[in-house]
TILUM-301486 format. One record per residue (C-alpha): residue number from 0; x, y, z. Coordinates in nm, 3 decimals, m for minus. Example, Ala and Ser with C-alpha at 12.3 -4.5 7.8 and 13.67 -1.06 7.14 Angstrom:
TILUM-301486
   n       x       y       z
   0   1.230  m0.450   0.780
   1   1.367  m0.106   0.714
end
This chain:
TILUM-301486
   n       x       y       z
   0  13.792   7.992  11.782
   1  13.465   8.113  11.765
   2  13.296   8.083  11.381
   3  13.108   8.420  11.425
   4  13.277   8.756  11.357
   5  13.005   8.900  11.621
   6  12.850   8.787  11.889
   7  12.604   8.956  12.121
   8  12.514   8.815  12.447
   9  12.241   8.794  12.667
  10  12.201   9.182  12.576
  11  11.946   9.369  12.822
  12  11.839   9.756  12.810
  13  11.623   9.852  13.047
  14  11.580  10.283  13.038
  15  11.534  10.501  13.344
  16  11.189  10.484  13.349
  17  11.123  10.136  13.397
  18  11.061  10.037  13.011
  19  11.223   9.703  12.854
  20  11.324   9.757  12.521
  21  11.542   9.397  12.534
  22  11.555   9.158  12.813
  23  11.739   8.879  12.674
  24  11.892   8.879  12.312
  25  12.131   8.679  12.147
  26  12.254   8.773  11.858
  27  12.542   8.675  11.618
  28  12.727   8.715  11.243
  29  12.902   8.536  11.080
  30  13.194   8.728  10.829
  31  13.045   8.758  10.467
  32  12.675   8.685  10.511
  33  12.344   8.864  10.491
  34  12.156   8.818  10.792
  35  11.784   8.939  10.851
  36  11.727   9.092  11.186
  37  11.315   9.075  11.185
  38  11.030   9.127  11.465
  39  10.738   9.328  11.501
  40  10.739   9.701  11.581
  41  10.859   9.689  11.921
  42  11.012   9.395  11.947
  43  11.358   9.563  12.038
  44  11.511   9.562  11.656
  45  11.607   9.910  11.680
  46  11.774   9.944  12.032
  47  11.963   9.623  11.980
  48  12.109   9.805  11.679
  49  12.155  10.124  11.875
  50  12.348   9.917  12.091
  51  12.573   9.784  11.808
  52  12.653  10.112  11.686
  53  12.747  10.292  11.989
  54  12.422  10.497  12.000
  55  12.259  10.335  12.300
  56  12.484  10.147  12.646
  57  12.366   9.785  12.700
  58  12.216   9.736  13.075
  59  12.368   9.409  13.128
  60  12.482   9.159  12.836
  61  12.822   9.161  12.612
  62  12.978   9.233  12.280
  63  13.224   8.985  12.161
  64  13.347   9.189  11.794
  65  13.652   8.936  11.641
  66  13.700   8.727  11.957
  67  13.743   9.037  12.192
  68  13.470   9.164  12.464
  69  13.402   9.506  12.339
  70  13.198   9.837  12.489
  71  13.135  10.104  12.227
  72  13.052  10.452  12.438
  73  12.945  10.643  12.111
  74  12.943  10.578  11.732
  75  13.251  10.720  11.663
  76  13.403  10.413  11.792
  77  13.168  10.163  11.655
  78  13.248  10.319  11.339
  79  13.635  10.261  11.444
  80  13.573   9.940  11.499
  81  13.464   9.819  11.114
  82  13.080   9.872  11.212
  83  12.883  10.127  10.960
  84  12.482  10.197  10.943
  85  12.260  10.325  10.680
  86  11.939  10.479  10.870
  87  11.588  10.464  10.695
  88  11.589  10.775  10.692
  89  11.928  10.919  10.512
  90  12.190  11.142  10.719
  91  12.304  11.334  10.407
  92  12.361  11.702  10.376
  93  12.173  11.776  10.076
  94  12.328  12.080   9.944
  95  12.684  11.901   9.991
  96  12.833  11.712   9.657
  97  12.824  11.316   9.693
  98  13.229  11.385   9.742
  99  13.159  11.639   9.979
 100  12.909  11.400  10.209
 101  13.140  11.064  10.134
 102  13.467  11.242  10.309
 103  13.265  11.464  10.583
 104  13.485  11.451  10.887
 105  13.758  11.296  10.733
 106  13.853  11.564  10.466
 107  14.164  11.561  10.268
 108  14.351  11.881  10.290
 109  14.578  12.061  10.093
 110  14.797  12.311  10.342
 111  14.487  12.437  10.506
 112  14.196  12.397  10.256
 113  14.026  12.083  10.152
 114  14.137  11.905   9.871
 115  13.828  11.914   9.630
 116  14.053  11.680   9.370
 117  14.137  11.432   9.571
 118  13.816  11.420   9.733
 119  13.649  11.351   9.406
 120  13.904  11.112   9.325
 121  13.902  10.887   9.637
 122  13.493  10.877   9.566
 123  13.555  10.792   9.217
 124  13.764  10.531   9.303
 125  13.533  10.420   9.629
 126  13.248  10.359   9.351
 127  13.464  10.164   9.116
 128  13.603   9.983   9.385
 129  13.240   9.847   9.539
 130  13.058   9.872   9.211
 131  12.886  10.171   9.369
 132  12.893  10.431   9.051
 133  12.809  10.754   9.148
 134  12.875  11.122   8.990
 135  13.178  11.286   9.271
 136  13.036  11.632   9.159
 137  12.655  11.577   9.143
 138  12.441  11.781   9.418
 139  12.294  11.546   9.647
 140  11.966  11.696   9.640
 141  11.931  11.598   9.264
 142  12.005  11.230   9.304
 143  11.724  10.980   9.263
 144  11.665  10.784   9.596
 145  11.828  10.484   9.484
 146  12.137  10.673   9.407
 147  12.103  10.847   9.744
 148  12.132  10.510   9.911
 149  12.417  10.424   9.762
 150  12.591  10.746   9.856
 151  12.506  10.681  10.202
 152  12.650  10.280  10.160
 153  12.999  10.472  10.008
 154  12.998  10.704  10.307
 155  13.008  10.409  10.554
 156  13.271  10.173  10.365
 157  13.532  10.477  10.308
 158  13.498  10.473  10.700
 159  13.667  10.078  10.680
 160  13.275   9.930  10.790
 161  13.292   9.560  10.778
 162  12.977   9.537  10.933
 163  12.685   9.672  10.760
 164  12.310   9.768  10.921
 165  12.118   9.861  10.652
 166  11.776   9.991  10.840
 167  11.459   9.902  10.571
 168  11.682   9.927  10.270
 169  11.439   9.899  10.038
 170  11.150  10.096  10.134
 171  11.126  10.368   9.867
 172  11.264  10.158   9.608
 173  11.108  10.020   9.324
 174  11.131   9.675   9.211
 175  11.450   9.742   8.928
 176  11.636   9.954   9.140
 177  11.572   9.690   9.424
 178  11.729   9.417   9.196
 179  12.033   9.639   9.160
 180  12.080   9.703   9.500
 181  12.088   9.318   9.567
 182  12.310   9.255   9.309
 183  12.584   9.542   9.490
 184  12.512   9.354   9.787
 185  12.597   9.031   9.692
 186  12.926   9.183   9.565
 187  13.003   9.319   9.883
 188  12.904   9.027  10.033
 189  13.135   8.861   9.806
 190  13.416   9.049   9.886
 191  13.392   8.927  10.267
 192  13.179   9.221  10.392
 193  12.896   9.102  10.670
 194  12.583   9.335  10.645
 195  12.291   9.313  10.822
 196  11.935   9.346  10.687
 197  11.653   9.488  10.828
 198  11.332   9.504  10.656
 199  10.954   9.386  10.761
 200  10.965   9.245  10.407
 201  10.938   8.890  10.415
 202  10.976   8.780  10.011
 203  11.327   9.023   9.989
 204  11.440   8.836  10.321
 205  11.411   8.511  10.144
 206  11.545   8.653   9.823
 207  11.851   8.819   9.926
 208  11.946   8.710  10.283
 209  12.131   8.357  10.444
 210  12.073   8.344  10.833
 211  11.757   8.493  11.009
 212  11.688   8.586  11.366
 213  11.364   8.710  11.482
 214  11.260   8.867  11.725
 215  10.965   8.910  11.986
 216  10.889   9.134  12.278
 217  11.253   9.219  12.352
 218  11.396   8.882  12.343
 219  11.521   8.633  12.083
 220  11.283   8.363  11.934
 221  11.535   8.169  11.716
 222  11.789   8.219  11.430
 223  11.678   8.038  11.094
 224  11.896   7.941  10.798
 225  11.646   8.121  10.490
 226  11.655   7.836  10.255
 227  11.480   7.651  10.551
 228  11.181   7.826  10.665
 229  10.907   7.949  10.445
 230  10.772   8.279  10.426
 231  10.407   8.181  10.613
 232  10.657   8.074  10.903
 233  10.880   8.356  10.890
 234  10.541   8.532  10.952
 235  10.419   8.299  11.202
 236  10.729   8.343  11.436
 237  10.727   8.739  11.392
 238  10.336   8.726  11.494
 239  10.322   8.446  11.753
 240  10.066   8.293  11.523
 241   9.921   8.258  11.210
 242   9.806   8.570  11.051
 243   9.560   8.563  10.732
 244   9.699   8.935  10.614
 245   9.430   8.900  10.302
 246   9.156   9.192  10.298
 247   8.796   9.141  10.119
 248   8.702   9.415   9.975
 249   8.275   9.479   9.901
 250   8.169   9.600   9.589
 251   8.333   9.898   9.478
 252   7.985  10.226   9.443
 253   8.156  10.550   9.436
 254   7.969  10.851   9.482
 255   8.034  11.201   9.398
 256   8.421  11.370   9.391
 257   8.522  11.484   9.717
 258   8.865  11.583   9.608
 259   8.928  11.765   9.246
 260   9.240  11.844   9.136
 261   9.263  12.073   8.832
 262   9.589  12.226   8.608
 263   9.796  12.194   8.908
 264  10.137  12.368   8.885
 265  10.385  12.460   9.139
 266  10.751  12.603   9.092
 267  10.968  12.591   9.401
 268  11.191  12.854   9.521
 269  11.518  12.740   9.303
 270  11.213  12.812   8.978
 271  11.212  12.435   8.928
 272  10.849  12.391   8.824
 273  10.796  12.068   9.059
 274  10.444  11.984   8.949
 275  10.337  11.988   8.566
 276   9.973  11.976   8.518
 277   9.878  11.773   8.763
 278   9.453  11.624   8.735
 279   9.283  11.381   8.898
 280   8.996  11.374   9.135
 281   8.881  11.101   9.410
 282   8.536  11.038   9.468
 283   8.344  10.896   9.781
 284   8.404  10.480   9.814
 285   8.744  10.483   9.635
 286   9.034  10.459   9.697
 287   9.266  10.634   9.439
 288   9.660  10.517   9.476
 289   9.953  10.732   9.353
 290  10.220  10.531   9.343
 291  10.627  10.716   9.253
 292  10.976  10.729   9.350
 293  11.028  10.956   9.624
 294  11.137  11.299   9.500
 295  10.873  11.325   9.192
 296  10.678  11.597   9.335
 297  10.421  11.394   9.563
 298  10.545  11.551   9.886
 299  10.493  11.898   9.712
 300  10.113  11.792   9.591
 301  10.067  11.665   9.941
 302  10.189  11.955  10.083
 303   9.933  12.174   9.862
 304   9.635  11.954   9.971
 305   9.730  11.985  10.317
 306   9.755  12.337  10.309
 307  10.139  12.350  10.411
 308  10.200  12.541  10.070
 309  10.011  12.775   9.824
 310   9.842  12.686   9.520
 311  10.034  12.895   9.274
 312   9.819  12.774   8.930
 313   9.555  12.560   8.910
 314   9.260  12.450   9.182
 315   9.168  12.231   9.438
 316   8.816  12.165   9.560
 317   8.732  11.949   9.867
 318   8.364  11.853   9.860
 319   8.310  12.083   9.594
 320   8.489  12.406   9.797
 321   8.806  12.592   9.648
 322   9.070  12.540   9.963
 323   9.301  12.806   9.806
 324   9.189  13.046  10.088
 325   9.143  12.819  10.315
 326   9.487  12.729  10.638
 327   9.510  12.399  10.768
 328   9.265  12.424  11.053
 329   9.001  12.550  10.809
 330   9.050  12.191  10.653
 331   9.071  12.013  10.991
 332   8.675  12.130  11.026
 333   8.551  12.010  10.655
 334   8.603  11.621  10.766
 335   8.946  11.587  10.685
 336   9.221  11.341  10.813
 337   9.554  11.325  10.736
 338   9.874  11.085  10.785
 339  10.206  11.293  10.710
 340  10.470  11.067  10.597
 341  10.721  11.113  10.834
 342  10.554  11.043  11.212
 343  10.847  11.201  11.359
 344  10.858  11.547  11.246
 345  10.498  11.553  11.150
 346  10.279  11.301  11.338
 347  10.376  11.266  11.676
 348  10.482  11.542  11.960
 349  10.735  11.223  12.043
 350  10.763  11.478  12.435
 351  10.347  11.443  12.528
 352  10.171  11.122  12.628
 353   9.966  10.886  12.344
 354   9.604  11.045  12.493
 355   9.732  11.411  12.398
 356   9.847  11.305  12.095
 357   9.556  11.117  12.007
 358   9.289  11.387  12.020
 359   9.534  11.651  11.942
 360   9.389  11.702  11.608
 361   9.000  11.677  11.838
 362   9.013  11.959  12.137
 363   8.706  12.127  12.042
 364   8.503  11.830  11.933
 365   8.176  11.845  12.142
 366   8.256  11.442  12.206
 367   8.536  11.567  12.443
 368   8.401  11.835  12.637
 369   8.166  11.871  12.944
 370   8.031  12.218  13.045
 371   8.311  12.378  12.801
 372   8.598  12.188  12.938
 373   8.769  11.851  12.834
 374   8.601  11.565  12.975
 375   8.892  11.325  13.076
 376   8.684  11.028  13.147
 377   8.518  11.016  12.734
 378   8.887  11.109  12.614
 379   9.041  10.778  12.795
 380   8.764  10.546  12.694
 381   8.851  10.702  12.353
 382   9.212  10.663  12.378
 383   9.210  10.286  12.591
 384   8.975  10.180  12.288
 385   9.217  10.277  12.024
 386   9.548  10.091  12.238
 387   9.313   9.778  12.225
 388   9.185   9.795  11.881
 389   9.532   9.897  11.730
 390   9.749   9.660  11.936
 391   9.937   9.992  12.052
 392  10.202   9.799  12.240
 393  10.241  10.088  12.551
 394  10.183  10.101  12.895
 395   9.848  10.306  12.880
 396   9.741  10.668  12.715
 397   9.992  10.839  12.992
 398  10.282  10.723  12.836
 399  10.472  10.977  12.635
 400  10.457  10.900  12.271
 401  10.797  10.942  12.189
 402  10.900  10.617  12.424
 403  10.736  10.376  12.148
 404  10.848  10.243  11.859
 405  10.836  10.357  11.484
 406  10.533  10.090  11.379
 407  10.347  10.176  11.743
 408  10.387  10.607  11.686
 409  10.263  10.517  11.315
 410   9.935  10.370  11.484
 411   9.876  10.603  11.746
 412   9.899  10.832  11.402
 413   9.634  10.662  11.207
 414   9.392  10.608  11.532
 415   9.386  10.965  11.547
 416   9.299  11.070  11.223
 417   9.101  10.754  11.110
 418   8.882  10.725  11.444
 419   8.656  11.026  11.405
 420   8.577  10.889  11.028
 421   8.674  11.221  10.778
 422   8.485  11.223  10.425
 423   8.848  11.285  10.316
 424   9.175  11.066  10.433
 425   9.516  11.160  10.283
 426   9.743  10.846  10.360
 427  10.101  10.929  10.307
 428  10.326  10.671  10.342
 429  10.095  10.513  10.583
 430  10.306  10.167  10.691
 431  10.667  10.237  10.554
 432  10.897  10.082  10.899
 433  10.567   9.926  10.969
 434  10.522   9.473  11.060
 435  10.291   9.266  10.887
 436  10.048   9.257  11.183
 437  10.078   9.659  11.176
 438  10.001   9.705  10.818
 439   9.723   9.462  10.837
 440   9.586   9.672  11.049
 441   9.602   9.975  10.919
 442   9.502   9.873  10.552
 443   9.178   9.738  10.689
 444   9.130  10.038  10.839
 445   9.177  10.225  10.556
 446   8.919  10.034  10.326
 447   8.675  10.021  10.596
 448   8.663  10.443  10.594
 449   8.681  10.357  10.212
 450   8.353  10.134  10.261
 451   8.166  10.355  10.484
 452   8.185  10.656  10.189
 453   8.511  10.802  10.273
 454   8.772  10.963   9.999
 455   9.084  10.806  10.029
 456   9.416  10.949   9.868
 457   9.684  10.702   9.880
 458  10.029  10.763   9.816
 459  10.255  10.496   9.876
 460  10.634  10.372   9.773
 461  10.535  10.028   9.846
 462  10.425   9.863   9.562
 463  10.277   9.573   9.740
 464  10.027   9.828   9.938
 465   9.943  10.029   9.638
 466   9.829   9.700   9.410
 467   9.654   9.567   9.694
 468   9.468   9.834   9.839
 469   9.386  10.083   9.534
 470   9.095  10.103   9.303
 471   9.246  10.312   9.045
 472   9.621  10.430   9.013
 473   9.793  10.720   8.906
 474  10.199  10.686   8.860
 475  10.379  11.015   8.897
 476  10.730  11.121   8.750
 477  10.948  11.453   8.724
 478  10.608  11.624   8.831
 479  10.367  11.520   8.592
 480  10.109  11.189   8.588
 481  10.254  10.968   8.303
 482   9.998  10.646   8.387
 483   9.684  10.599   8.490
 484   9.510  10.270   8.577
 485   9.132  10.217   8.635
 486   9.155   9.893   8.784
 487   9.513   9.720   8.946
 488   9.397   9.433   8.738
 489   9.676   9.250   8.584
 490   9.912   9.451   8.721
 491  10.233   9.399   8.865
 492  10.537   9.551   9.039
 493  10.748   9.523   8.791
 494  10.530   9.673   8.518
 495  10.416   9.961   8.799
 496  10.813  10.014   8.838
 497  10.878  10.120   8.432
 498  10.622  10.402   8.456
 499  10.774  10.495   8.809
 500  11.112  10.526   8.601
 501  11.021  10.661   8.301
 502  11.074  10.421   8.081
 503  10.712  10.353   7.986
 504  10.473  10.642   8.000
 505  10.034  10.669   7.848
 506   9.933  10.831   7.601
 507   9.796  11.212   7.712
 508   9.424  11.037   7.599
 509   9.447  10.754   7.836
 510   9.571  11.010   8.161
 511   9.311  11.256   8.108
 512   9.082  10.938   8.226
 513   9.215  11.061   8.553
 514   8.994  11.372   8.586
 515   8.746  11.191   8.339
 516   8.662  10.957   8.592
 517   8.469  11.252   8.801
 518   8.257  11.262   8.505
end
């Protein structure tokens, strides 16, 4: 009898269009381990999980699930089967209670209503059960990210998953509410559950995981036992080679503020005042890092800077200009770049081809025209330097966009916005589902702007990025600053991670250095 309690083999998906996502995988579990699934952006990671869970049919290959060849035509029968998923990005219904999004589908009824008790009971009892507190009644909306997760970990274990893919698990946590999160998954993995980890993060990998398996341009390089391999050849075998991800940086000469930020205050249509005061200003050479748990009104400030909402009370000045009046293509023409935080929704028109996605943001730049019209020869030598100088991994600038991976959309993203060289560079979550060799490349690319007198605002979840990259560092919570850092000196995750919490805060003297430092 076989030791694994999954096996995939030989598992080949090849779509319509003639585009390998996996040619030959191998791919196995054994019951009640952790096992790190690991590769570069389009290495096949994703569609080999598709596969798993019913989203996506194999071209050739099999599924051996418990000793029994297995086809899965949807998710609903993946999920059947003992096999749950937690996406990166969470499938709840916000406005739902956590009881209401744990038992949706499966509702208990009482004669021909739902049974709200015993729905908050069975999630009561779900959470003490896996360790997995949560609040039955709480709105999901108002759950802390961490807490979210967890919801979404409930919601696939009330559906009997034995099998758990947990898609970049960690990527907007910070570093306590990481430790927790291992700690519930060694008790599931204690309690015989098998759970599947992927992440680009190499340390967590060798903190929290048993087995390994990486792999490379659709195929499988080799499975590793963790306590066996170091993290330099973890790296090595995701990359092909030896990567040196370290980044010099010159010495830091800032010039004048390109972006001020002054009494900021925003309520949101429930009259929850989202942002508190918010002051700080970023001046040409520097790179100024806000660093927060999602939810703690960054996407709102972003969203005011980018001209997606109003400034209600307070002001913003680009280059020295009040933007209050001004709509987002006003902005576009002051030297401005931006990278949203979600490529899908707000990067990428996934339907068009890289090249019209690449100078989308560009159609009237005098670079790209000839006699009034677009001159297709500049715009390819444009776009065919940007595939070679990001490592797109594509077939060429006529492929649409929405055929590449996560980390590959994220740099067709950032060659867009980064290549024409704006005096200001919002950078919103610029390498979350991002490799190693990705986010190399992008950070570099990001203090090079920096270097060449750009303004960069930097606002990351990934603690790693933010310490490494960022000259000074703001720390947001519940709306308002509550640390600020001129220099990352000294300064470490885990110290970062109380202010993003709450549990350590400045004084109002030492956060008013934050619009200070214009001064």
């Amino acid at each position: 009898m076989s030791d694994y309690i999954l096996e995939m083999n030989h598992i080949a998906k090849i779509y319509g269009n003639g585009v390998v996502a996996n040619s030959d995988v191998n791919f196995n579990l054994k019951k009640g381990e952790i096992h790190a699934l690991v590769g570069e952006n389009g290495a096949g990671k994703s569609t080999l999980m598709k596969i798993l869970f019913g989203m996506e049919q194999p071209s050739r290959g099999e599924i051996v699930l418990r000793g029994k060849k297995t086809v899965f035509s949807g998710s609903k029968e993946a999920i059947a089967s003992g096999i749950g998923m937690v996406h990166q990005h969470f499938m709840l219904v916000e406005s739902f209670s956590v009881a209401q999004n744990i038992v949706l589908g499966m509702e208990p009824k009482k004669g021909l209503f739902i049974n709200h008790e015993e729905a908050v009971r069975f999630t009561r009892e779900m959470g003490e059960k896996y360790n997995l507190p949560v609040e039955p009644e709480e709105i999901t909306k108002n759950l802390p990210v961490g807490l979210k997760q967890k919801v979404e970990i409930l919601k696939a274990l009330a559906r009997g998953a034995e099998i758990l893919i947990l898609d970049e698990p960690t990527a907007v946590l910070t570093p306590q509410e990481i430790d927790q999160l291992f700690e519930e998954l060694e008790q599931l993995k204690a309690q015989g559950h098998t759970i599947v980890f992927i992440s680009h993060k190499i340390p967590e990998i060798k903190q929290i995981c048993d087995r390994i398996t990486v792999m490379r341009s659709g195929r499988t390089i080799d499975t590793y036992l963790c306590d066996e391999v170091t993290e330099q050849q973890i790296s090595n075998a995701i990359m092909g080679c030896e990567l040196n991800t370290s980044i010099e940086r010159r010495k830091k000469e800032y010039g004048e503020a390109n972006i001020q930020v002054a009494n900021l205050f925003y309520t949101d249509k429930s009259g929850v005042q989202v942002l508190k005061n918010i002051s700080f200003c970023v001046r040409k050479g520097m790179i100024f890092g806000i660093a927060g748990v999602q939810g703690n009104g960054q996407v709102e400030l972003i969203d005011i800077l980018t001209r997606r909402r109003a400034v209600q009370n307070g002001e913003v000045r680009f280059y020295g200009q009040d933007i209050s009046g001004t709509d987002q293509k006003g902005i576009r023409g002051i030297s401005f770049g931006y990278i949203p935080e979600d490529r899908l929704e707000q990067g990428v028109a996934a339907s068009v081809s890289i090249s019209e996605n690449m100078i989308s943001n560009n159609l009237e730049n005098q670079d790209f025209q000839k006699c009034g019209m677009l001159d297709f020869k500049k715009i390819d030598e444009f776009v065919d330097k940007n595939i070679k100088g990001y490592e797109i991994r594509c077939a060429g600038g006529s492929q649409p966009t929405g055929m590449l991976s996560g980390g590959n959309m994220q740099k067709v993203v950032v060659a867009r916005e980064c290549e024409h060289h704006p005096g200001i560079l919002i950078a919103e979550q610029p390498t979350r589902g991002v490799d190693v060799g990705a986010a190399y490349i992008i950070h570099k690319k990001l203090v090079q702007l920096c270097e060449q007198g750009s303004s960069v605002l930097l606002v990351s979840a990934d603690l790693a990025e933010i310490l490494k990259l960022s000259d000074v560092l703001a720390v947001m919570y519940e709306g308002e600053i509550v640390a600020f850092f001129e220099s990352t000196e000294g300064l470490n995750e885990e110290k970062l991670g109380l202010y993003m919490l709450g549990i350590e805060r400045h004084t109002p003297e030492q956060i008013r250095k934050a619009v200070n430092w214009c001064e």
